[in-house]
C-alpha atoms as a printed R data frame, in Angstrom:
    type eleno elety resid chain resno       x       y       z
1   ATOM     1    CA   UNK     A     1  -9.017   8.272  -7.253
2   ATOM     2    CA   UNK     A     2 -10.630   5.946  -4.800
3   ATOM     3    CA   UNK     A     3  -7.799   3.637  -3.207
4   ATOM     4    CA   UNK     A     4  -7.612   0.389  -1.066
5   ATOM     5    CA   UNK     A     5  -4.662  -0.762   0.891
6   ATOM     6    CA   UNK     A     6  -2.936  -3.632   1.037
7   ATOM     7    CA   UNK     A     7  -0.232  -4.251   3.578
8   ATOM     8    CA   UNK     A     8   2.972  -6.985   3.098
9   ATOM     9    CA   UNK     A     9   4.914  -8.625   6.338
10  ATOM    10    CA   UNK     A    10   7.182 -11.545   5.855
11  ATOM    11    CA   UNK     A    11   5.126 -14.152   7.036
12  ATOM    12    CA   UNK     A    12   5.702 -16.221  10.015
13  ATOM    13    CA   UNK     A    13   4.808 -19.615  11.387
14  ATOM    14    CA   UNK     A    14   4.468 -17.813  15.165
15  ATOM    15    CA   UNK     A    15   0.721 -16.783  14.892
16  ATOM    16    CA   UNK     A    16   1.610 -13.198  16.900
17  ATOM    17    CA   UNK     A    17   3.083 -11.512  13.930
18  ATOM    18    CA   UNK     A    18  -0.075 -11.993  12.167
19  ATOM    19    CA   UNK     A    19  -2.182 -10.625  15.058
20  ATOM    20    CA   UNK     A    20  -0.114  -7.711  14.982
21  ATOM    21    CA   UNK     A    21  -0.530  -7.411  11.218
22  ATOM    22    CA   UNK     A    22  -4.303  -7.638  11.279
23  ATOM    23    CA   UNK     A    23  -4.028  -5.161  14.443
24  ATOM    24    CA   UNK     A    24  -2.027  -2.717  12.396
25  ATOM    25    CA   UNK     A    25  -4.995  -3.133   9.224
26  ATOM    26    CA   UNK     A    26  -7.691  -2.149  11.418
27  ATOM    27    CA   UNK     A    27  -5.460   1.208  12.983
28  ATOM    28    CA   UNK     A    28  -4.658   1.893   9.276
29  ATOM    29    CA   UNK     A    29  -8.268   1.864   8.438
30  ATOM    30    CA   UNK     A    30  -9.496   4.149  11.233
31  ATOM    31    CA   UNK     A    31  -6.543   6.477  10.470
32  ATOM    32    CA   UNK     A    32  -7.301   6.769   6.848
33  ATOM    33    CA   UNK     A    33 -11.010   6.860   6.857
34  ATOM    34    CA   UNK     A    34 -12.932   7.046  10.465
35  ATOM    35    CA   UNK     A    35 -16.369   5.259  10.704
36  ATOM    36    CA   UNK     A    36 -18.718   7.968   9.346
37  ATOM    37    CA   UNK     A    37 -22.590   7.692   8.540
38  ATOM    38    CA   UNK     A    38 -24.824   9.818   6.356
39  ATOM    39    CA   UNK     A    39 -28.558   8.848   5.116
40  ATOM    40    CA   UNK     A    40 -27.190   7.334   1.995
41  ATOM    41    CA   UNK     A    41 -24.679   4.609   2.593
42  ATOM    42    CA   UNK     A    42 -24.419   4.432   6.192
43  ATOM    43    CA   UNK     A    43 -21.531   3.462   8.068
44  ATOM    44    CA   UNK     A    44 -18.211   2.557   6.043
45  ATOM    45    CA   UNK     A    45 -14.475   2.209   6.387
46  ATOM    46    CA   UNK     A    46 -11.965   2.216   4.162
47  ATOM    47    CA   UNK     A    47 -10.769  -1.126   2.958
48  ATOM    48    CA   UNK     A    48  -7.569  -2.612   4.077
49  ATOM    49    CA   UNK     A    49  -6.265  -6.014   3.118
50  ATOM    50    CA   UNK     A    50  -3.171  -7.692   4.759
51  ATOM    51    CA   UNK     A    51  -1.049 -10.651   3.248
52  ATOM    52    CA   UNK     A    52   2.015 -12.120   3.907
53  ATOM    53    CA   UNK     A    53   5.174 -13.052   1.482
54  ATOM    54    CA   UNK     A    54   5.727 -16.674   2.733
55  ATOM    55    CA   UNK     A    55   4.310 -18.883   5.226
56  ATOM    56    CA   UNK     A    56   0.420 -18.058   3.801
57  ATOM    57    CA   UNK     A    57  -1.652 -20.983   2.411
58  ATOM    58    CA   UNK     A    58  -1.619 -19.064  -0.580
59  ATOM    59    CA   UNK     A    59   1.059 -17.376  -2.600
60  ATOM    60    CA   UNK     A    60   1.414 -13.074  -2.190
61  ATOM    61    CA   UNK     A    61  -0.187 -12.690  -5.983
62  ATOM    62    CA   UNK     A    62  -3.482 -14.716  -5.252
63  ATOM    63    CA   UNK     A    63  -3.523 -12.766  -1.925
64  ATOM    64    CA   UNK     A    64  -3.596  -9.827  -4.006
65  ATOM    65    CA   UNK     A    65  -5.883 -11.095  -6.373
66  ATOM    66    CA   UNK     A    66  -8.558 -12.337  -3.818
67  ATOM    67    CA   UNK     A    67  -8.404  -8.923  -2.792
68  ATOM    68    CA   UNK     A    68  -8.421  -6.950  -5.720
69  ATOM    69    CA   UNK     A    69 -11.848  -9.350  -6.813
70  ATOM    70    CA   UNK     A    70 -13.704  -8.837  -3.619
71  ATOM    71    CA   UNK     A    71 -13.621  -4.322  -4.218
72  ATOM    72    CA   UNK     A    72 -16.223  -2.880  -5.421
73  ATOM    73    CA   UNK     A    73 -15.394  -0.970  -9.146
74  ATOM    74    CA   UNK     A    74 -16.284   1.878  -9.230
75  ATOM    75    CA   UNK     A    75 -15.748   3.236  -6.667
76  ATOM    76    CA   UNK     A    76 -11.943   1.953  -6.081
77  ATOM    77    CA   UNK     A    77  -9.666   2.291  -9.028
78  ATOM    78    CA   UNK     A    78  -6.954   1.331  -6.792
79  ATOM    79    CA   UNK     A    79  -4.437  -0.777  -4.497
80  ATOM    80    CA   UNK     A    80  -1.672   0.760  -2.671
81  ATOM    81    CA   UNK     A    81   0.600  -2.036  -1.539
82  ATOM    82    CA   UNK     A    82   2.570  -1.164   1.510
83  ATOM    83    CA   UNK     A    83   5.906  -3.565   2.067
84  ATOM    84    CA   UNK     A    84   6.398  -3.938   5.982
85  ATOM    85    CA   UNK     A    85   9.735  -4.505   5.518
86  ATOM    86    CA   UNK     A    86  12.698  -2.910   7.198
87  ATOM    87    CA   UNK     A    87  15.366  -3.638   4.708
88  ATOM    88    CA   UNK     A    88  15.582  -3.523   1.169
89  ATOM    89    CA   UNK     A    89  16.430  -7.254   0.539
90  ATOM    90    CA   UNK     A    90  15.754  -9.704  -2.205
91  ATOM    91    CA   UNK     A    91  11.913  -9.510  -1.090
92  ATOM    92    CA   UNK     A    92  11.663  -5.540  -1.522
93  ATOM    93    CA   UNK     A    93  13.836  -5.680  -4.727
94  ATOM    94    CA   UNK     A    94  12.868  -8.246  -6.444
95  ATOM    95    CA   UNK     A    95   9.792 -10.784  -4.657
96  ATOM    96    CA   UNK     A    96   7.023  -8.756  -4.043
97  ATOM    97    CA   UNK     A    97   7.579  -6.464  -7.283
98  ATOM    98    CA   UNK     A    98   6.956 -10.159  -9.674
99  ATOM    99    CA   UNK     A    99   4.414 -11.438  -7.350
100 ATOM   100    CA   UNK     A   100   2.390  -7.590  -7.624
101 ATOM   101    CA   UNK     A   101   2.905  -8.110 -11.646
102 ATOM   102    CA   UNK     A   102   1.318 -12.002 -11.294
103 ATOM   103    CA   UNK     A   103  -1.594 -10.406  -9.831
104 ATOM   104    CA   UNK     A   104  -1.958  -7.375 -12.008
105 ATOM   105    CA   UNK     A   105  -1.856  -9.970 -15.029
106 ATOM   106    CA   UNK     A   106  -4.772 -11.468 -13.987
107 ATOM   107    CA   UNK     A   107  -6.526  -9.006 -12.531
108 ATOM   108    CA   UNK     A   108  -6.826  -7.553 -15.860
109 ATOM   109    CA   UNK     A   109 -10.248  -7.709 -16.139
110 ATOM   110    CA   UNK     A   110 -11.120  -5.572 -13.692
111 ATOM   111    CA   UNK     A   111 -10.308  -1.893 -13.956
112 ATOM   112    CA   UNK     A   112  -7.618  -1.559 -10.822
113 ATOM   113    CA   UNK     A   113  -4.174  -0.601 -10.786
114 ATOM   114    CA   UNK     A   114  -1.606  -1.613  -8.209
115 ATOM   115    CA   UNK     A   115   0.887   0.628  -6.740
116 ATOM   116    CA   UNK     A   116   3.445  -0.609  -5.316
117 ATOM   117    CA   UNK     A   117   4.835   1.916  -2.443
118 ATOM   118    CA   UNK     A   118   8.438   2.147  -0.911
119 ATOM   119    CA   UNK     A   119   9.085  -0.260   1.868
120 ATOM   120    CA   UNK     A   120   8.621   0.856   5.427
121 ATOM   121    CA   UNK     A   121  11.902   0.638   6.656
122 ATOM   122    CA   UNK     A   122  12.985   3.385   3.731
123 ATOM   123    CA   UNK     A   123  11.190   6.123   5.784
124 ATOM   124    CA   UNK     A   124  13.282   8.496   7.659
125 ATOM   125    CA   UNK     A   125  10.765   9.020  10.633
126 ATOM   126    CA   UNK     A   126  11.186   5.136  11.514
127 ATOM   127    CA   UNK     A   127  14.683   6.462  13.494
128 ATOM   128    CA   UNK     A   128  12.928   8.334  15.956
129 ATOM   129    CA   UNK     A   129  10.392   6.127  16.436
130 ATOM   130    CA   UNK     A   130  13.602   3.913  17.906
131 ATOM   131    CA   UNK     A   131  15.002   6.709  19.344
132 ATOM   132    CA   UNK     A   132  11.642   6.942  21.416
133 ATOM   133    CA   UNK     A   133  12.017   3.613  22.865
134 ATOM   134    CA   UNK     A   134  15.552   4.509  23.836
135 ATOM   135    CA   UNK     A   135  14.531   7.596  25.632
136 ATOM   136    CA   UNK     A   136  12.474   5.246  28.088
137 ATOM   137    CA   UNK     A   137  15.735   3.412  29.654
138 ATOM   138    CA   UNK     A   138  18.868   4.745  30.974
139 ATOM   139    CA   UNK     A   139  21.350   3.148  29.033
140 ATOM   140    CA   UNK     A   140  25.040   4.350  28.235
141 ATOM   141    CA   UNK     A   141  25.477   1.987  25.468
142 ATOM   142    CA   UNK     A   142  22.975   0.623  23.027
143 ATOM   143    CA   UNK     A   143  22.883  -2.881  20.532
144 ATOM   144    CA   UNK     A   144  20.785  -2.002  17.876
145 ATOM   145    CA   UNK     A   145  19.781  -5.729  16.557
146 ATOM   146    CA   UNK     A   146  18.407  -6.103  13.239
147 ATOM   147    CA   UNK     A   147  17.710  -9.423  11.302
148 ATOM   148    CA   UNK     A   148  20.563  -8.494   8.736
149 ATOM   149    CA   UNK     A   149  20.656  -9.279   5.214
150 ATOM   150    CA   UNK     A   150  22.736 -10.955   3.199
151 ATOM   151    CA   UNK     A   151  22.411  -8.680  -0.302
152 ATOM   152    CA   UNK     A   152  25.360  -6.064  -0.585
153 ATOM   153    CA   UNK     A   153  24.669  -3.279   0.761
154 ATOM   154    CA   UNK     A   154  21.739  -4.671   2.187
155 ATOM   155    CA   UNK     A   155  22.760  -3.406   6.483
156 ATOM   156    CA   UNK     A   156  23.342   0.096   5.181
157 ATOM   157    CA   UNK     A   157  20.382   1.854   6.767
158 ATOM   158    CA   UNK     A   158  20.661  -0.194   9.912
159 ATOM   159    CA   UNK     A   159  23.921   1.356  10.163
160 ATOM   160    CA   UNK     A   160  22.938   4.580   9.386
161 ATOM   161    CA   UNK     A   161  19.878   4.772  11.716
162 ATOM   162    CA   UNK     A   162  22.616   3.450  14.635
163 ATOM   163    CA   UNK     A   163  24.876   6.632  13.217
164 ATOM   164    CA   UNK     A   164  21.495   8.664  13.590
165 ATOM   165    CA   UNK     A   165  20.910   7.407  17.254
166 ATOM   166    CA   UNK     A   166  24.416   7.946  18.204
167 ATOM   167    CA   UNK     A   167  24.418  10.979  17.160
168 ATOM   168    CA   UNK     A   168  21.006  12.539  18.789
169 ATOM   169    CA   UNK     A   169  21.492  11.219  22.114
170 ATOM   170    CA   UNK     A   170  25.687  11.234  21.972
171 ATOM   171    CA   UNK     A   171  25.962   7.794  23.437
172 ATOM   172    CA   UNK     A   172  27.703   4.606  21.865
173 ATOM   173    CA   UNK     A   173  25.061   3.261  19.202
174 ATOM   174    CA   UNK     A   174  26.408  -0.627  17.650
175 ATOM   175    CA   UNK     A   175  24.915  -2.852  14.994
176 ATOM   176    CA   UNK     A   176  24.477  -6.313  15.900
177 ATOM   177    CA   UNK     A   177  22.482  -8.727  13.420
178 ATOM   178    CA   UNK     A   178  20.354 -12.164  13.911
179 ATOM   179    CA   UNK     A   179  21.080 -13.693  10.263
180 ATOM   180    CA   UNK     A   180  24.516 -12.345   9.768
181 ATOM   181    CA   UNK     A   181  27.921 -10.792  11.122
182 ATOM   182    CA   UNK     A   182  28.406  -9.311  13.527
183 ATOM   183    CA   UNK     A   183  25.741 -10.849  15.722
184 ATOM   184    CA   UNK     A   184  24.535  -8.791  18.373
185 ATOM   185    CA   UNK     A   185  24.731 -11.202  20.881
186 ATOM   186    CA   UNK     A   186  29.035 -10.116  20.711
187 ATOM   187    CA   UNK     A   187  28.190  -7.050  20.549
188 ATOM   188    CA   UNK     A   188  27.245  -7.001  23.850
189 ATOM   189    CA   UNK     A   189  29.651  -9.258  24.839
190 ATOM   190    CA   UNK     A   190  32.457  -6.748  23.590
191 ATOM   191    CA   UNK     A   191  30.780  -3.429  24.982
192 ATOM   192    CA   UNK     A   192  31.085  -5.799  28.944
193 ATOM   193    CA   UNK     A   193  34.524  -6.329  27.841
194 ATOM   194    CA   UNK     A   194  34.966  -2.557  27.432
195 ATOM   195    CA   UNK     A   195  33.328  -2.038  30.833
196 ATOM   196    CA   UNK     A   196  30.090  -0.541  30.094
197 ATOM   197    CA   UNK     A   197  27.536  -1.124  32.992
198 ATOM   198    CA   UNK     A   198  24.044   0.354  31.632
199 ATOM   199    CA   UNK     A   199  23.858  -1.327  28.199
200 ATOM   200    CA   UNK     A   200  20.261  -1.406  26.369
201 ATOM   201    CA   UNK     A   201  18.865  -3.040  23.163
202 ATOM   202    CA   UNK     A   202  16.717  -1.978  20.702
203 ATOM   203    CA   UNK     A   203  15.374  -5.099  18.154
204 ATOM   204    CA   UNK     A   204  14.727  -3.362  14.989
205 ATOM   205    CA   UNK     A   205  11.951  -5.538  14.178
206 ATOM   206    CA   UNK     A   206   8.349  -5.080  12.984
207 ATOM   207    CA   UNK     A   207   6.270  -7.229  15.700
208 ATOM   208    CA   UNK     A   208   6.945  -9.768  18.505
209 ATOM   209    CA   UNK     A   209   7.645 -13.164  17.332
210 ATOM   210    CA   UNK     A   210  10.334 -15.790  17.561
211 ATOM   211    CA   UNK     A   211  13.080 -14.128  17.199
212 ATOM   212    CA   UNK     A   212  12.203 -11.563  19.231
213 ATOM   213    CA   UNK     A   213  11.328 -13.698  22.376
214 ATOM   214    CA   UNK     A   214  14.857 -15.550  21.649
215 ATOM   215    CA   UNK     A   215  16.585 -12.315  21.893
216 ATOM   216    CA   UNK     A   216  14.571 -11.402  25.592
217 ATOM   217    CA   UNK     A   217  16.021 -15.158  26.948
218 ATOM   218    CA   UNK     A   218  19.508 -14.638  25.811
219 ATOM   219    CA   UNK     A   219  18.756 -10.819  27.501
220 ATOM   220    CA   UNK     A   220  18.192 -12.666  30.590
221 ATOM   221    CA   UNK     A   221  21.247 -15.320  30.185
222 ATOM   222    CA   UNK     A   222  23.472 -12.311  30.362
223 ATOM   223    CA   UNK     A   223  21.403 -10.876  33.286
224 ATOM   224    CA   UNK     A   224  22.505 -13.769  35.028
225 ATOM   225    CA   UNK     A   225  26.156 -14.173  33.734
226 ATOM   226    CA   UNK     A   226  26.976 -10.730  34.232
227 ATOM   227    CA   UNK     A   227  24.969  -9.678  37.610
228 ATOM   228    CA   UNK     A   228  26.882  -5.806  37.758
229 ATOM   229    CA   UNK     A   229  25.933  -5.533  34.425
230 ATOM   230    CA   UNK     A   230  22.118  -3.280  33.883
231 ATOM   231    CA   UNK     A   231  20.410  -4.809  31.102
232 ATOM   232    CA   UNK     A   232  17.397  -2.836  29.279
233 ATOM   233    CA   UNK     A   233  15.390  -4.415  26.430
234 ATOM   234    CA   UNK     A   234  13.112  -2.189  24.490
235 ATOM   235    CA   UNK     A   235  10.182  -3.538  22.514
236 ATOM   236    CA   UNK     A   236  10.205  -4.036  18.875
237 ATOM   237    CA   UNK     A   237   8.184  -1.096  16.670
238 ATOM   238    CA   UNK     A   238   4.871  -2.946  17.312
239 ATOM   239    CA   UNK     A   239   1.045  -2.235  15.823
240 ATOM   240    CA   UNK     A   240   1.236   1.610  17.349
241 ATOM   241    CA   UNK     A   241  -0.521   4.479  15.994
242 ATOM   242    CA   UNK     A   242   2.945   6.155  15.516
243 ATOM   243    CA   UNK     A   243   3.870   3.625  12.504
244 ATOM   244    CA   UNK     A   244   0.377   3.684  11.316
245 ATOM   245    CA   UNK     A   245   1.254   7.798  10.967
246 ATOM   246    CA   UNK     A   246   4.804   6.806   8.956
247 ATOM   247    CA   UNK     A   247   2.807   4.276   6.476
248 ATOM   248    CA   UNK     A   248   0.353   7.322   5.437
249 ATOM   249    CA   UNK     A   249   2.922   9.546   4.859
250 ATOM   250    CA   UNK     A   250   4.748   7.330   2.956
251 ATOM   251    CA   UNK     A   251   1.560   6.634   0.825
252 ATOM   252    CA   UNK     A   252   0.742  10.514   0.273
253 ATOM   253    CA   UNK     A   253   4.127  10.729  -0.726
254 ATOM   254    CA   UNK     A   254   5.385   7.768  -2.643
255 ATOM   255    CA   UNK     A   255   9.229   8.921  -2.226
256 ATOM   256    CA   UNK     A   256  11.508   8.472   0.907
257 ATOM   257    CA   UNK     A   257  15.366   7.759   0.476
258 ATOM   258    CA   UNK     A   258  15.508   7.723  -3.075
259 ATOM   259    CA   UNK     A   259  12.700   4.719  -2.843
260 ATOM   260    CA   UNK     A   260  10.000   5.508  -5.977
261 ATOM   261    CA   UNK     A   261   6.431   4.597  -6.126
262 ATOM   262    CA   UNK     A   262   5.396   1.618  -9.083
263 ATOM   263    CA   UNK     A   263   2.295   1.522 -10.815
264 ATOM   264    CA   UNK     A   264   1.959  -2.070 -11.679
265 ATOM   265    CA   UNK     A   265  -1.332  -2.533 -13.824
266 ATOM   266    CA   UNK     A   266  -2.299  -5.303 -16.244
267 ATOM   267    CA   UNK     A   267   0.883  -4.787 -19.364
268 ATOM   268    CA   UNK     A   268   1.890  -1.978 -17.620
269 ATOM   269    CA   UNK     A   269   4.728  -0.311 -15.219
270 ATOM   270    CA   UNK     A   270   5.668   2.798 -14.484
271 ATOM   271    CA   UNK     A   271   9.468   3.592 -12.321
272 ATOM   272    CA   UNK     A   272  11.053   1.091 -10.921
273 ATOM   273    CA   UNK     A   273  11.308  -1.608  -7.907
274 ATOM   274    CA   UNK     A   274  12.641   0.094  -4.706
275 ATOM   275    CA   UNK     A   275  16.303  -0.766  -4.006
């Protein structure tokens, strides 16, 4: 059946994560259907909506909803909704599942069902897509630095992608978070301690932003604090082709890590919330 897309950041007040988002749209679109012509209907693309979570003058479900209204029935019959998210907090669990179920609600008029797809961060070929950036520095010692969450269990796959890392290029992978403990700012702190001279990090985050330009000045605080220290900041996963790849498999497939696909239409669900 025909489908539409739909993809879900956080939401920022820092207007480059939205670029980026709207930038990462327009790749999906060429990647899923390229601009073709014939005498009939002419040029089209596929159709690709973006929202946010918070921070949007309008909540996720009338996102959704403003989206679903404006597709043309037939042909599309469907939304997949792709979470950009990298962890599977309170947002992936529970948020975006009730604010998908708000929309379908209303949007029961109209004959389109809403799938909600497994977050991003769920699919296994995200780790080498870090381990790419690493292979561009010479680092002995890496800080992987993710935002953190605060839900139990909620680090686990950071730590498993920095078990991953460690283990494909045999080098000393830590976890260091933004939000929570251990921050990765004494993470590096303890690998200087322990003598390491070539130490790199790697923000596991989706676009440039705030945080992400806080972590470069404190990279260049320690530049200058520690001068025999080599410092090497990769770039965050960014609006790439590569990721575009990672959100269409995840899409054909509906299934990484355990993660199930939901099909969320007016009175009706099917699986359950990825968690």
């Amino acid at each position: 059946m025909p489908s539409a897309y739909f993809l879900v950041s956080h939401g920022s007040s820092d207007p480059r994560p939205q670029e980026s988002l709207v930038k990462l749209a327009e790749l999906l679109s060429d990647r899923l259907y390229p601009l073709t012509s014939n005498s009939n209907s002419g040029k089209q693309r596929v159709l690709v909506g973006c929202g946010t979570l918070e921070l949007a003058p309008t909540p996720l479900h009338q996102q959704l909803l403003e989206f679903g209204r404006s597709l043309p029935t037939p042909p599309i019959s469907e939304i997949q909704v792709i979470p950009l998210f990298l962890l599977p907090g309170v947002h992936v669990a529970e948020d975006i599942p009730a604010e998908i179920a708000m929309a379908s609600k209303t949007l029961g008029d109209r004959p389109i069902a809403l799938n909600l797809q497994p977050y991003l961060g769920s699919h296994p070929g995200i780790r080498d897509l870090l381990a790419a950036k690493m292979k561009s520095y010479p680092a002995s010692s890496w800080v992987l630095v993710s935002h953190g969450s605060r839900r139990p269990g909620g680090n686990l796959p950071v730590e498993e992608i920095a078990n991953y890392l460690e283990h494909k290029y045999r080098t000393p992978v830590c976890t260091g978070y933004w939000s929570v403990g251990p921050s990765w700012d004494l993470q590096i702190l303890n690998l200087v301690r322990d003598g390491h001279k070539k130490i790199g990090i790697v923000p596991y985050f989706l676009f440039k932003g705030g945080i992400t330009e806080a972590i470069a000045r404190s990279v260049e605080q320690f530049v200058r604090e520690y001068p025999a220290v080599n410092f090497y900041l990769a770039e965050p996963l960014g609006a790439t082709i590569e990721l575009v790849e990672l959100i269409v498999e995840t899409v054909s497939t509906g299934r990484w890590s355990g993660c199930r696909r939901r099909k969320i239409a007016a009175g009706n669900s099917e699986g359950g919330p990825c968690v």
